[in-house]
C-alpha positions, 0 to 999 in steps of 0.5 A: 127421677127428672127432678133429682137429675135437674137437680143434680145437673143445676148444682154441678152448673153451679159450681161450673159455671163461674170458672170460664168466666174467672178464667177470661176475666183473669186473662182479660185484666190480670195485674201487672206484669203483661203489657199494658196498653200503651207499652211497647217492646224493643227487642234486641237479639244476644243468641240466634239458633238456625235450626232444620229438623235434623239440628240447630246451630248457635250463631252468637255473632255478626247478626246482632245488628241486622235482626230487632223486634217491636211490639206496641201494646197500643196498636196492637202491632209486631214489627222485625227487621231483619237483614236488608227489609222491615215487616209489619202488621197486627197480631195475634196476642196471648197472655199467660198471667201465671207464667207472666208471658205475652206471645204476639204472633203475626203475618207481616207484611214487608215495608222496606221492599213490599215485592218481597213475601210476608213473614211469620214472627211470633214473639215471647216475651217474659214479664216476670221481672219489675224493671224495664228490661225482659228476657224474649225468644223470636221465631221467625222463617217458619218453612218446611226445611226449618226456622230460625230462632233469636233471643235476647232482651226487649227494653219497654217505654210507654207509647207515645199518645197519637 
């Protein structure tokens, strides 16, 4: 009986086994489509939603000036400006090579006025088309009472070499 299950549990290893691997190789070196590693992203928001938990409202003008968005796959950094301060830091990036998206999230640290608090911006960006341009989604202001949301199109250009 214990070589038939010991049997049994290394076939079904077998089969297991490889496809977590596959799984994170498929993450770790997809084919094109995600950021490659000297991108950057230029977010411009078009639409803003202000949403609480009872409503969102659609704000389609005057702020379009005031709020962008920025990732450089080179050093790994998400940056937004919004109104009258810039924020900054590292982030936490995940890629979904099947839906084609990159999600970068992070705590940014305010440059403009560094008194003020960090912020939460995560930022989704769809990569499914060939060209230079990329449809992204923005969410920022992350509180009890509710967050905001922006939405509107990233330009790519290759990173500089620093």
């Amino acid at each position: 009986m214990t070589d038939r299950n010991s049997k049994h549990g290394s076939r079904w290893r077998s089969r297991v086994t490889p496809r977590p691997f596959g799984l994170v190789f498929t993450l770790l070196f997809s084919p094109a489509g995600l950021a490659h590693e000297n991108q950057e992203y230029d977010c411009r928001p078009d639409i803003k939603y202000e949403c609480t938990a009872d409503q969102c409202e659609k704000i389609t003008s005057d702020f379009q000036h005031a709020e962008s968005f920025a990732y450089s796959a080179q050093t790994g950094e998400i940056s937004a400006c919004l109104w009258t301060n810039c924020y900054a830091d590292k982030a936490t990036v995940f890629r979904d090579p099947t839906a084609r998206t990159l999600t970068v999230i992070g705590r940014l640290i305010p440059t403009a006025h560094p008194g003020n608090e960090p912020i939460i911006v995560s930022l989704t960006i769809d990569n499914s088309k060939t060209d230079d341009t990329h449809n992204f989604t923005a969410i920022w202001g992350y509180r009890s009472e509710g967050l905001t949301l922006d939405m509107g199109k990233c330009v790519t250009q290759e990173s500089r070499q620093r």
